[in-house]
N, CA and C atoms as a LAMMPS dump frame, in Angstrom:
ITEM: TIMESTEP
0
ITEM: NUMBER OF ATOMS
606
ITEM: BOX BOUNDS ff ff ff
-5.0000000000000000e+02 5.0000000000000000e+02
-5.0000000000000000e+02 5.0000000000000000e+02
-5.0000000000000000e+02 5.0000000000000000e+02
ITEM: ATOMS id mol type element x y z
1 1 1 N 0.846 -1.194 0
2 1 2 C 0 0 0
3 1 3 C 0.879 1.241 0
4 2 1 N 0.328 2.339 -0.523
5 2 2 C 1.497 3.62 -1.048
6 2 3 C 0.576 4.69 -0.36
7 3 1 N 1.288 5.88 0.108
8 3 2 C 0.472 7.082 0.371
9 3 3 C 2.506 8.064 0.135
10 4 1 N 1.742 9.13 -0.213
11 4 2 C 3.611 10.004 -0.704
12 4 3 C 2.732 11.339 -0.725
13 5 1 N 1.431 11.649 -1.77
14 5 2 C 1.892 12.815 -2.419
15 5 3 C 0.375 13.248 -1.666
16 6 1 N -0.047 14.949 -1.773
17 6 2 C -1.176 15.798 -1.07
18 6 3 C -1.825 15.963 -2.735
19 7 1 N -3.408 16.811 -2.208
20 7 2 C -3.783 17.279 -3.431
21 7 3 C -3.054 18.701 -4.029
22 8 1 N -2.086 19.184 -3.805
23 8 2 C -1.21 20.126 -4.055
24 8 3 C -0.34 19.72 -5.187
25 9 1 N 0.002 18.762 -5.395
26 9 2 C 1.09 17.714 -5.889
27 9 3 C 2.418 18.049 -4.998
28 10 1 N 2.536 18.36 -3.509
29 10 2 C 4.232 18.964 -3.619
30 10 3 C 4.682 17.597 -3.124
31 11 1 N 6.051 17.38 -3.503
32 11 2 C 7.218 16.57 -3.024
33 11 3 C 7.343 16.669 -1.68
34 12 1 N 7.15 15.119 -0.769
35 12 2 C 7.529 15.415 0.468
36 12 3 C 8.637 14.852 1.071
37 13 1 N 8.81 13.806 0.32
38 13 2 C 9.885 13.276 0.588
39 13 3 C 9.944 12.828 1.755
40 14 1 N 10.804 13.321 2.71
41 14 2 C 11.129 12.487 4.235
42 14 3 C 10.375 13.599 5.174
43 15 1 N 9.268 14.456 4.304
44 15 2 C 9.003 15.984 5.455
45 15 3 C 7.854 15.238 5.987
46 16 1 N 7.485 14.987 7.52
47 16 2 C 6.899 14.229 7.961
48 16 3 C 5.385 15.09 8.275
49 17 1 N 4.969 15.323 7.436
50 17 2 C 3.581 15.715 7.013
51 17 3 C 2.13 14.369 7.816
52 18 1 N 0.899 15.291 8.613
53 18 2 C -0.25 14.502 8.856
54 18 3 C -0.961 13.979 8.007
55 19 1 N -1.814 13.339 8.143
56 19 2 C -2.783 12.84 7.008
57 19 3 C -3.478 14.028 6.779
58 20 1 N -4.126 14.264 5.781
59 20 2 C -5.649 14.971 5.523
60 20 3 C -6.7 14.656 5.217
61 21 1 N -8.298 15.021 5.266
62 21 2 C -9.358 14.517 5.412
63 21 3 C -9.471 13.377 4.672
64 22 1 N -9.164 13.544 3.576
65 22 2 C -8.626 12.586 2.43
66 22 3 C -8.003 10.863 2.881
67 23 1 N -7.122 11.193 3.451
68 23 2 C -6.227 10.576 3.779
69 23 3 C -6.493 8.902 4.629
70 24 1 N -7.484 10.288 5.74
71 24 2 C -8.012 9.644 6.769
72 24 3 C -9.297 8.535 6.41
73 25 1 N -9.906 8.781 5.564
74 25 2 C -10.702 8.044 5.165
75 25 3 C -10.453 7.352 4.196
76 26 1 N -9.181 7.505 3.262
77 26 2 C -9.014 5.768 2.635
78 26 3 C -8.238 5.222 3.911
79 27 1 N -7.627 5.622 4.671
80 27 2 C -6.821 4.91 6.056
81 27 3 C -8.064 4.011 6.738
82 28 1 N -9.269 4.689 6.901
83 28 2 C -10.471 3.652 6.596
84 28 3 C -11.184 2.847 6.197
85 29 1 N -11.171 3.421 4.817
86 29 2 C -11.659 2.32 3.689
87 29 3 C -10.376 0.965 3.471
88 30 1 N -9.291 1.032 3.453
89 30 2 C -8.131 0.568 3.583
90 30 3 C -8.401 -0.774 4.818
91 31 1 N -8.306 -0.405 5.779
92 31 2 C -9.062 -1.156 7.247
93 31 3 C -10.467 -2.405 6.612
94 32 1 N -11.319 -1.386 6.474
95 32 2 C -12.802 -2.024 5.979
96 32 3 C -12.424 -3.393 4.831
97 33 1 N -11.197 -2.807 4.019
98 33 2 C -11.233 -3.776 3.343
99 33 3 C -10.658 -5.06 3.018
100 34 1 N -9.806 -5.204 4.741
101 34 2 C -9.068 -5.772 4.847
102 34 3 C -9.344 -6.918 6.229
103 35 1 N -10.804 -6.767 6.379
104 35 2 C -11.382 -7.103 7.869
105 35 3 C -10.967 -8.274 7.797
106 36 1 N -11.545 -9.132 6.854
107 36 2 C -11.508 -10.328 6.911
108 36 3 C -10.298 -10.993 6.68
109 37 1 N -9.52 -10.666 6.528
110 37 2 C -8.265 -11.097 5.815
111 37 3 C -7.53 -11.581 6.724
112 38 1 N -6.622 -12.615 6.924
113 38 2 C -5.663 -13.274 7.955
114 38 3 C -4.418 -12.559 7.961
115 39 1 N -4.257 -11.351 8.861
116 39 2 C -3.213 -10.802 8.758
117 39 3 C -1.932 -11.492 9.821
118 40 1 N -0.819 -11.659 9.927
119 40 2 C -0.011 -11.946 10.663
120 40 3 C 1.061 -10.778 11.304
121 41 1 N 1.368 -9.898 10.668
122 41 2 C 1.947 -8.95 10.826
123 41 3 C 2.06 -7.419 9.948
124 42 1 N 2.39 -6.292 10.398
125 42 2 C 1.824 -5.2 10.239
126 42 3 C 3.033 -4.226 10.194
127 43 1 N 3.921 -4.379 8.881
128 43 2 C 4.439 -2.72 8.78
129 43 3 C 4.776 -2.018 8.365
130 44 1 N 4.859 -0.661 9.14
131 44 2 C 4.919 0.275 8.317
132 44 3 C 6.045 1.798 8.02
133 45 1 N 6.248 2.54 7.07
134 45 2 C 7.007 3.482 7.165
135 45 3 C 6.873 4.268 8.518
136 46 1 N 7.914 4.913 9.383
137 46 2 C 7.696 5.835 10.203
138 46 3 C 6.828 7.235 10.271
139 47 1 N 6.964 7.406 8.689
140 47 2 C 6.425 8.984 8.784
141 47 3 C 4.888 8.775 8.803
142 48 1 N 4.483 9.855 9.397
143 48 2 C 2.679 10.311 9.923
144 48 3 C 2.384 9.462 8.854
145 49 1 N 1.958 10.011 7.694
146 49 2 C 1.167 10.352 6.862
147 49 3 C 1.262 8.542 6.442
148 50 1 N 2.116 7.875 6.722
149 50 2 C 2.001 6.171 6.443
150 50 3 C 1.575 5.552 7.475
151 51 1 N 2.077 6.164 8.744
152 51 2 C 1.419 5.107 9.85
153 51 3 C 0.148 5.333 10.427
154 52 1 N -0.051 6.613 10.175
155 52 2 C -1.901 7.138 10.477
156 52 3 C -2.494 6.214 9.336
157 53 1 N -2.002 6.098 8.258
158 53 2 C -2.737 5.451 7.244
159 53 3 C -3.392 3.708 8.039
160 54 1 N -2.642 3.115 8.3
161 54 2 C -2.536 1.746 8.96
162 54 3 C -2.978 1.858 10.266
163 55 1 N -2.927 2.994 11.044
164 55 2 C -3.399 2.419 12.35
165 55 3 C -5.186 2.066 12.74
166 56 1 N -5.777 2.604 11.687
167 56 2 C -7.002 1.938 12.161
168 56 3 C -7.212 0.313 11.962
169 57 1 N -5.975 -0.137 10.532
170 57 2 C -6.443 -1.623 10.475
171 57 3 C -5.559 -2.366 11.51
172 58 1 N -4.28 -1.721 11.83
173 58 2 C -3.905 -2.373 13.438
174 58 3 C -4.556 -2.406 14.543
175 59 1 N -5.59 -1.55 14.852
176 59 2 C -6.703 -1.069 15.442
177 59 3 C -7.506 -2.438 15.687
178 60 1 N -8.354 -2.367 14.338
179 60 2 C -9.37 -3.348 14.449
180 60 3 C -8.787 -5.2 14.621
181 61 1 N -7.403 -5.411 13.721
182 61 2 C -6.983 -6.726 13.987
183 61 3 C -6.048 -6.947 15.358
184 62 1 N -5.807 -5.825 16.331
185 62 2 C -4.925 -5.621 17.438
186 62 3 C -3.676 -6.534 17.375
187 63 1 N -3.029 -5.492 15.806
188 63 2 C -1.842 -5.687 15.852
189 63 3 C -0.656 -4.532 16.125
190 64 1 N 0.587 -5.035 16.631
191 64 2 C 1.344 -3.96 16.468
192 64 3 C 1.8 -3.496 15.191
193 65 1 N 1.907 -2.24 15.118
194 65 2 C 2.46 -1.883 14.161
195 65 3 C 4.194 -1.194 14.325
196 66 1 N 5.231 -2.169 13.142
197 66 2 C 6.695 -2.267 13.367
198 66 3 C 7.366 -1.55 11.996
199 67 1 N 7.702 -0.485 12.849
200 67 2 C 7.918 0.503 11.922
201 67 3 C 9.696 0.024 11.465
202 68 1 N 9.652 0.176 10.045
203 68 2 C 11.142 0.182 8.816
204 68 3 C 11.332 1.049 8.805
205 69 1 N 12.605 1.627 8.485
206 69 2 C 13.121 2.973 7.512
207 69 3 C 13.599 2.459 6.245
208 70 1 N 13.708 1.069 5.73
209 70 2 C 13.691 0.422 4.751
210 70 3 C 12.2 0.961 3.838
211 71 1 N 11.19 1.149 4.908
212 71 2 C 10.08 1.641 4.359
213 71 3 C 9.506 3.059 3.747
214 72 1 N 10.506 3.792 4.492
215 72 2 C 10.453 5.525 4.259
216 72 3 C 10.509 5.896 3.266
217 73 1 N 9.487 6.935 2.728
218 73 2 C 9.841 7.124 1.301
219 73 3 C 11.205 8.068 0.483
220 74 1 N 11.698 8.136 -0.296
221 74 2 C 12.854 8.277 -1.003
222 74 3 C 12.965 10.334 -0.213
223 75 1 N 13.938 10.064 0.207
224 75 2 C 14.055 11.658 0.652
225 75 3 C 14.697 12.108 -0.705
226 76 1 N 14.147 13.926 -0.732
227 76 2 C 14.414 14.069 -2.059
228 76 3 C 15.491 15.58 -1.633
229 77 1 N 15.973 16.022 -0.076
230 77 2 C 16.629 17.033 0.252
231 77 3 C 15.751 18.14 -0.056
232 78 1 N 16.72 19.592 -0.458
233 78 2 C 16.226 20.704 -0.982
234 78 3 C 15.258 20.659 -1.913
235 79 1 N 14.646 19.283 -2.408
236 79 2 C 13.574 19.813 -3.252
237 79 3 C 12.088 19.572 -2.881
238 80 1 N 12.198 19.295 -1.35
239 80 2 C 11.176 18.839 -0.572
240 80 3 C 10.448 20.429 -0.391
241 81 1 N 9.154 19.996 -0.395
242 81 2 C 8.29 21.097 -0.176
243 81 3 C 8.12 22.066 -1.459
244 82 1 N 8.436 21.271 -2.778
245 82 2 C 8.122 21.94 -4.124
246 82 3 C 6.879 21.679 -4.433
247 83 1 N 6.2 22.69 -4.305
248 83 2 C 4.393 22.277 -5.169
249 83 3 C 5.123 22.839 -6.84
250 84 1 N 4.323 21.39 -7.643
251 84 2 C 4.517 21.325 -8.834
252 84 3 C 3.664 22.227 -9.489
253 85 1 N 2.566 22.71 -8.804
254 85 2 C 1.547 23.089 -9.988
255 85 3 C 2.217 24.657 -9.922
256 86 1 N 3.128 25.314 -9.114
257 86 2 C 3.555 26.872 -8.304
258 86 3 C 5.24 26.752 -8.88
259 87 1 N 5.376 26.661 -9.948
260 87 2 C 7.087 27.122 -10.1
261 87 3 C 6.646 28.309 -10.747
262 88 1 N 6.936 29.55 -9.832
263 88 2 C 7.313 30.636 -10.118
264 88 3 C 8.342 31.885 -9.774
265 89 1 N 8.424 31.82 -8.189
266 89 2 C 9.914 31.546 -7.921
267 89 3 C 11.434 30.917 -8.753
268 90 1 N 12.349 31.723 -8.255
269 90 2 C 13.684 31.815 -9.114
270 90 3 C 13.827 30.551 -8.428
271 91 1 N 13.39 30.426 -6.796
272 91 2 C 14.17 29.362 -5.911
273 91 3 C 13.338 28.149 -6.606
274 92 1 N 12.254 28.003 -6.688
275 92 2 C 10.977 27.031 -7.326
276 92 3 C 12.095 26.788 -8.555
277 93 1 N 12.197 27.481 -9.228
278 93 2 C 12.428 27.054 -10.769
279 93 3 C 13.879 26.232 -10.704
280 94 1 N 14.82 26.69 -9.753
281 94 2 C 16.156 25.794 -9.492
282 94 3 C 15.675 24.305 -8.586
283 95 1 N 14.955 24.601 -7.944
284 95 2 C 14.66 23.147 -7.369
285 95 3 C 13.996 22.239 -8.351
286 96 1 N 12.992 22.424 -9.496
287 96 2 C 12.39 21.782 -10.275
288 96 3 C 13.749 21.447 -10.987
289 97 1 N 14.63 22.021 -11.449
290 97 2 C 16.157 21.642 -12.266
291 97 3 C 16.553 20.643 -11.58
292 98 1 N 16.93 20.679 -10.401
293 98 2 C 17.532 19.833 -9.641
294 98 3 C 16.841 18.331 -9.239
295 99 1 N 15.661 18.926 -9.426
296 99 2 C 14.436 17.53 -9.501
297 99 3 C 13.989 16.437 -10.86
298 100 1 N 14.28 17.191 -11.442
299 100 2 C 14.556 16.509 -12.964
300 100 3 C 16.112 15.578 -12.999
301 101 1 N 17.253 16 -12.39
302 101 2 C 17.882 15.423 -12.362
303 101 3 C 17.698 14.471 -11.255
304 102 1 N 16.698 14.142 -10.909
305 102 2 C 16.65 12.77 -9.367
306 102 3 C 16.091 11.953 -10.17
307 103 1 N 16.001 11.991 -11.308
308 103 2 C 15.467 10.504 -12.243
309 103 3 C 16.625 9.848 -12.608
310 104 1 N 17.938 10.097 -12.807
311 104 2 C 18.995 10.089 -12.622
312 104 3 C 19.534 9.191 -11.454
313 105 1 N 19.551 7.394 -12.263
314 105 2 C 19.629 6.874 -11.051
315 105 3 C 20.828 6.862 -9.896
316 106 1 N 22.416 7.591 -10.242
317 106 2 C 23.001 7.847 -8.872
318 106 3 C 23.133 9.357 -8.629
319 107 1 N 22.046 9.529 -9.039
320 107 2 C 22.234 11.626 -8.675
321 107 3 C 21.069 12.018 -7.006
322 108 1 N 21.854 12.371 -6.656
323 108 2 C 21.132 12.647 -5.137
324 108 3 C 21.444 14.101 -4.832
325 109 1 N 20.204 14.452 -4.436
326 109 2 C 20.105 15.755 -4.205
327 109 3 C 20.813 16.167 -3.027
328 110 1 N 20.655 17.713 -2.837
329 110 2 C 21.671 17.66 -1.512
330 110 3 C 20.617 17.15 -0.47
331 111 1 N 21.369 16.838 0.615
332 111 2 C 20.089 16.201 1.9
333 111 3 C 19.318 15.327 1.539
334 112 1 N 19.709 14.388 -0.006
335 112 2 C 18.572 13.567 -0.128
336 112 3 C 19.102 12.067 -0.439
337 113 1 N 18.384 11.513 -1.593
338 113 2 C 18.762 9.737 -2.113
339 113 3 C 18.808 10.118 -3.284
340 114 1 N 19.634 9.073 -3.569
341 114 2 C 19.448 8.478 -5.065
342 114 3 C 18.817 7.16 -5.133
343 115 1 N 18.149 7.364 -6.33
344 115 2 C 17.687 5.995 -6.636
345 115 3 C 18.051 4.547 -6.222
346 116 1 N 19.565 4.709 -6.472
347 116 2 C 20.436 3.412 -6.499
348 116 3 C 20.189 2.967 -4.83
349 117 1 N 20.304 4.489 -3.506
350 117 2 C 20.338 4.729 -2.661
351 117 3 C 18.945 3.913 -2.195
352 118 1 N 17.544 4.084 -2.71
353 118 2 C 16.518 3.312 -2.588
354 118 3 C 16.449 1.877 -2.966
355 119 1 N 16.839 2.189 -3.959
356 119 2 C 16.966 0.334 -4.327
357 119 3 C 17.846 -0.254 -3.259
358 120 1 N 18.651 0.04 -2.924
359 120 2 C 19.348 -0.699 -2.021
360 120 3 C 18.458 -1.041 -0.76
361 121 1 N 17.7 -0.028 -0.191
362 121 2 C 17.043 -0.395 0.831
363 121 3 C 16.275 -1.539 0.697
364 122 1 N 14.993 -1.172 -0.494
365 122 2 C 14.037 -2.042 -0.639
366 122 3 C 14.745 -3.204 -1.144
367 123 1 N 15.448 -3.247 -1.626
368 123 2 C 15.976 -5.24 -1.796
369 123 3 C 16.211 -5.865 -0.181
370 124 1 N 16.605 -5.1 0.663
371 124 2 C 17.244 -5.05 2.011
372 124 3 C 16.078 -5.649 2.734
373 125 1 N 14.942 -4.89 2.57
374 125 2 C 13.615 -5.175 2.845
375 125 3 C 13.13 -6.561 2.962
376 126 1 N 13.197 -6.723 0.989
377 126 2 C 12.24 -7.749 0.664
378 126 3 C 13.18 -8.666 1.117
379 127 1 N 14.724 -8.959 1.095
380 127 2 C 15.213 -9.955 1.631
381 127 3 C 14.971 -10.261 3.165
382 128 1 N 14.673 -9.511 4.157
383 128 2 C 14.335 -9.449 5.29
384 128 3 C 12.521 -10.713 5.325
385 129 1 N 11.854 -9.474 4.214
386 129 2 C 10.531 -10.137 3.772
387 129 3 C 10.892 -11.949 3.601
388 130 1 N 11.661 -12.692 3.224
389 130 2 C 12.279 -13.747 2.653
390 130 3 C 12.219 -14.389 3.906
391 131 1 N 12.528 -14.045 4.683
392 131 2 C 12.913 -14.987 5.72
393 131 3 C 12.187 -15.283 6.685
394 132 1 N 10.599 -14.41 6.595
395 132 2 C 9.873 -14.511 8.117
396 132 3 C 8.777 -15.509 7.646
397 133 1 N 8.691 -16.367 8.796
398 133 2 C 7.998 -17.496 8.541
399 133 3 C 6.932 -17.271 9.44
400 134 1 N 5.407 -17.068 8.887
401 134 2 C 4.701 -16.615 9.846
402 134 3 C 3.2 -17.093 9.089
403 135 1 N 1.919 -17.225 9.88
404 135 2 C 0.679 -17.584 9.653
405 135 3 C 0.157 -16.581 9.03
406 136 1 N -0.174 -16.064 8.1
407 136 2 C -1.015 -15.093 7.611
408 136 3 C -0.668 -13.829 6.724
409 137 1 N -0.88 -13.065 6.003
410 137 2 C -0.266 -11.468 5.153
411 137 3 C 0.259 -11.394 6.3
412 138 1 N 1.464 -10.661 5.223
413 138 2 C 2.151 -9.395 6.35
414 138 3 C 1.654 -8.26 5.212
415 139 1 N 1.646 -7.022 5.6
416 139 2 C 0.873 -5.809 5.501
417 139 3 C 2.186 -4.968 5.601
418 140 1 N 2.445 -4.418 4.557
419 140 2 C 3.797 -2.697 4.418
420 140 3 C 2.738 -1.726 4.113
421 141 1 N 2.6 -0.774 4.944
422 141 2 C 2.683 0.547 4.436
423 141 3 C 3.802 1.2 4.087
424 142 1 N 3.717 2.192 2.381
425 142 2 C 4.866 2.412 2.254
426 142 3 C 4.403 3.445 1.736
427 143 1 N 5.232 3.924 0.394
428 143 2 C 5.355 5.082 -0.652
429 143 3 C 5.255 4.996 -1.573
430 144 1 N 4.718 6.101 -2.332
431 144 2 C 4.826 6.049 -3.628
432 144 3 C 6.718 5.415 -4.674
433 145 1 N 6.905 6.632 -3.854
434 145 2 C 8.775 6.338 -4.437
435 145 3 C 9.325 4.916 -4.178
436 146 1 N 8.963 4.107 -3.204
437 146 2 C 9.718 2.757 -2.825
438 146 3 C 9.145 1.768 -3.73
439 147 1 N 7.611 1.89 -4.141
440 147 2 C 6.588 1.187 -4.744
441 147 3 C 7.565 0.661 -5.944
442 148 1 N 7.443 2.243 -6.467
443 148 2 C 8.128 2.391 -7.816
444 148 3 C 9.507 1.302 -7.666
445 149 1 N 10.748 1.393 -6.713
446 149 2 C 11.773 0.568 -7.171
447 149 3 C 11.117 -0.546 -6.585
448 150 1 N 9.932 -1.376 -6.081
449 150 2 C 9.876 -2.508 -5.621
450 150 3 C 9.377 -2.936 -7.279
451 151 1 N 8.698 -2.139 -7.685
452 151 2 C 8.431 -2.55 -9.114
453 151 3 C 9.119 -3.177 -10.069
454 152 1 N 10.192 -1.911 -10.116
455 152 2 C 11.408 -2.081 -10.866
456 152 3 C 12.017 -3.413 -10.753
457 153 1 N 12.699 -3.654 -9.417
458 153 2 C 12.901 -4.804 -8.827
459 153 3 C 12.641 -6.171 -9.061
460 154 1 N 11.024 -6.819 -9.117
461 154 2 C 10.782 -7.658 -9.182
462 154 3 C 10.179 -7.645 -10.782
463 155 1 N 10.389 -6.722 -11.926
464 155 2 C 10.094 -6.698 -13.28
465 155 3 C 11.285 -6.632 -13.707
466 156 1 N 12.106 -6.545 -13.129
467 156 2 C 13.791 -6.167 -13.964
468 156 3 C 13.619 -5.439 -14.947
469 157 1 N 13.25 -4.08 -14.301
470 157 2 C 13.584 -2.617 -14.801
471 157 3 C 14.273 -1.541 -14.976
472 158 1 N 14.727 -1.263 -15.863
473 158 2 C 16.229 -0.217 -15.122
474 158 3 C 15.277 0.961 -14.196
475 159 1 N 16.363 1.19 -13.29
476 159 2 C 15.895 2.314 -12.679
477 159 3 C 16.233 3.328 -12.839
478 160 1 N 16.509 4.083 -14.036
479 160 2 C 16.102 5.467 -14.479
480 160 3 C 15.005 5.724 -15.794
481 161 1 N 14.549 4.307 -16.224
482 161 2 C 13.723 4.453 -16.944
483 161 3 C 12.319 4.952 -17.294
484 162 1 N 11.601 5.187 -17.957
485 162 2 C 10.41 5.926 -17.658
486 162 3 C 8.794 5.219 -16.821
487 163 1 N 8.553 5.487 -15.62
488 163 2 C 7.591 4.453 -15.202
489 163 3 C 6.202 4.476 -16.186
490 164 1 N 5.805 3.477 -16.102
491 164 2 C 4.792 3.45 -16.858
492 164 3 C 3.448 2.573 -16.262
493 165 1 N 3.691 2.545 -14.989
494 165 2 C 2.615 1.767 -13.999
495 165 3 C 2.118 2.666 -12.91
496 166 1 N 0.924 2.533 -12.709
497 166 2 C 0.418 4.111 -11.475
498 166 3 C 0.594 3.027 -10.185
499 167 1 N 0.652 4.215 -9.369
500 167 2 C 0.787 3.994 -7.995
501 167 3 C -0.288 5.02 -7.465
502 168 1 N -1.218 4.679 -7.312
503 168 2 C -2.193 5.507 -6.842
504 168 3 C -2.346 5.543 -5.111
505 169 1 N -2.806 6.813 -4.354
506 169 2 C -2.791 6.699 -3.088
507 169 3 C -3.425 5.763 -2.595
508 170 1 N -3.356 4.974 -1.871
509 170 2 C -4.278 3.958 -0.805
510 170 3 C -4.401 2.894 -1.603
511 171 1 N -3.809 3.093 -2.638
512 171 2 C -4.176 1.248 -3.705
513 171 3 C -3.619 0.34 -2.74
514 172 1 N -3.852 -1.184 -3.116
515 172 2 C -3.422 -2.185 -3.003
516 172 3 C -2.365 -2.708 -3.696
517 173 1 N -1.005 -3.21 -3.143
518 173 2 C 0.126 -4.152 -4.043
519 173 3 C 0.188 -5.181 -3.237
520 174 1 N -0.435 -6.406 -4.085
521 174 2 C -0.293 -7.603 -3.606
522 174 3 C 0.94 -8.582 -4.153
523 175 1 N 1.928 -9.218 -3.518
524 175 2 C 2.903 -9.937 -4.036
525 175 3 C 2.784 -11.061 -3.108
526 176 1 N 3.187 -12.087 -4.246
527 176 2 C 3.52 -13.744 -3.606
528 176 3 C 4.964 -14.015 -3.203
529 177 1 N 5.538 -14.193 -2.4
530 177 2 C 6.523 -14.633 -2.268
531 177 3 C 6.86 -16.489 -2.739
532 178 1 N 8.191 -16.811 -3.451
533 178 2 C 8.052 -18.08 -4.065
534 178 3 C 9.402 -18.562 -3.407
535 179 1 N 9.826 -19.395 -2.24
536 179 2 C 11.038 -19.021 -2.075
537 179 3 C 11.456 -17.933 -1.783
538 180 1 N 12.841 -17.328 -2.192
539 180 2 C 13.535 -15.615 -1.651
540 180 3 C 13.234 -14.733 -2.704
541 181 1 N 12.169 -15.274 -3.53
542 181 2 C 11.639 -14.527 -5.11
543 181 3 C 10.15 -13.769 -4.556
544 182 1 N 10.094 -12.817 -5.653
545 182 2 C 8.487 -12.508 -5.141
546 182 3 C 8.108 -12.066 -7.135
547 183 1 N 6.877 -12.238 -6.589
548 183 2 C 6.071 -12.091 -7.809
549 183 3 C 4.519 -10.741 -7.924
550 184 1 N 4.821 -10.516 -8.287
551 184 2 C 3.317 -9 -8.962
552 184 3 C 2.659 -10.14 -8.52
553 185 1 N 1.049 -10.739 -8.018
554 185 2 C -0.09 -11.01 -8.137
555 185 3 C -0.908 -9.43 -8.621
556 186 1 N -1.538 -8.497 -7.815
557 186 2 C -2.221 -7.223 -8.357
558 186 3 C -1.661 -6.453 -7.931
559 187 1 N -1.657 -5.521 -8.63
560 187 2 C -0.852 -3.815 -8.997
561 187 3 C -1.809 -2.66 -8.916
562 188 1 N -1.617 -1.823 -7.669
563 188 2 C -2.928 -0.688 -7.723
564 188 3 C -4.047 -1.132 -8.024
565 189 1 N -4.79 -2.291 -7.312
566 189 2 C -6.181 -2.546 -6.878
567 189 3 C -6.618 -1.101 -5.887
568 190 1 N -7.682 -0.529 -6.548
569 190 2 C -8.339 0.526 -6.036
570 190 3 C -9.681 0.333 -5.839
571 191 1 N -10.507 -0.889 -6.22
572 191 2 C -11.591 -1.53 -6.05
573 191 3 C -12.502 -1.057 -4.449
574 192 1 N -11.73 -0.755 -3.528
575 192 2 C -12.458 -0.442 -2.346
576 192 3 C -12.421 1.614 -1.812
577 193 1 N -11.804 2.3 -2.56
578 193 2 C -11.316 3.816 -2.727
579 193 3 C -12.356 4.307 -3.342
580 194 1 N -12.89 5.957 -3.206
581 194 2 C -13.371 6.384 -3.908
582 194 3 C -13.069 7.247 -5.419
583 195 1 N -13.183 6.524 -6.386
584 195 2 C -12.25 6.782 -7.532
585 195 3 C -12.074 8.565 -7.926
586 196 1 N -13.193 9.428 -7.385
587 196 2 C -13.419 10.858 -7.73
588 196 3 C -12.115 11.135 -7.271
589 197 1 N -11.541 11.219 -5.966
590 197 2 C -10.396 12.276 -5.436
591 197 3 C -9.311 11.478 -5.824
592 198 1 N -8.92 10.076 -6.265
593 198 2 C -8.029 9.524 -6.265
594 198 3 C -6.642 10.182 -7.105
595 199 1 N -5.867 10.221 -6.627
596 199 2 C -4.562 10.875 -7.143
597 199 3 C -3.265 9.853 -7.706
598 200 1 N -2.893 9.773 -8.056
599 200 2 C -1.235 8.735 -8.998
600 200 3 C -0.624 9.805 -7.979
601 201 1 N 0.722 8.608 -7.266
602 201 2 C 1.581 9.162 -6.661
603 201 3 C 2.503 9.829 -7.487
604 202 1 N 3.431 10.849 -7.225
605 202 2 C 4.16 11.191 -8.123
606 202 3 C 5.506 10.78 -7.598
């Protein structure tokens, strides 16, 4: 599951931003749609805006929730707090430069990651993922940005290439693990969200 971006579009990167009304209620619908489901374990990125997302379905299945920084989404430095739709500013217009170059898989902003820098985590992750032997889903809340290289990852994608799969807020990513392998089963299931406000992470 992914949550990253506001209806503003700005970059938040590692800026540890609350949920909003929005937010809060797929963090609901999210829960609702997961009642029945045999969960075993529960986790999630540190920042607000991922673990408010999850705590109502830790809530209702009274699980803990075990927060990663494997899970955090891709810090992007000085270009955090850029609303995309507002480059008008001299400072706006150098940070959008500098943000164009973060597709650029070993270019890292100042104070931030590079790509390569993410991928490393999330393999770190899923190999962690590999090894726990347990009764039921385990459940990540994560990001838009990590989504993206878990994608990459298990499609053998380069990672500066152009994405071409949405990551929408509050979707569903379901993967099988096969052995220390994992596999896509569904990609941005949004089936339980209300499709009007729904946003593609950026």
């Amino acid at each position: 599951m992914g949550k990253q971006i506001g209806i503003k579009k700005k970059i938040q990167g590692h800026t540890n931003t609350a949920l909003d009304g929005d937010g809060h209620r797929e963090a609901v619908a999210i829960s609702e749609a997961l009642d029945k489901v045999n969960i075993g374990l529960i986790f999630s990125s540190p920042l607000k805006r991922a673990y408010s997302s999850i705590e109502p379905l830790a809530r209702r299945k009274q699980k803990a929730i075990i927060c990663s920084k494997n899970l955090i989404e891709r810090g992007f430095g000085v270009v955090e707090g850029l609303e995309m739709g507002n480059i008008k500013s001299a400072k706006a217009y150098e940070q959008k430069l500098i943000l164009c170059k973060t597709a650029e898989k070993n270019y890292r902003p100042d104070g931030g990651e590079s790509l390569c820098d993410v991928n490393i985590r999330v393999k770190e992750f899923l190999g962690f993922l590999s090894t726990i032997q347990i009764n039921g889903i385990v459940v990540c809340m994560t990001h838009g940005g990590v989504l993206d290289i878990l994608h990459r990852i298990i499609m053998n994608e380069p990672l500066s290439s152009e994405r071409k799969w949405a990551i929408p807020n509050g979707a569903f990513f379901l993967l099988e693990r096969c052995k220390s392998e994992f596999k896509i089963i569904k990609w941005a299931e949004t089936s339980h969200l209300d499709s009007s406000g729904m946003l593609d992470e950026y």
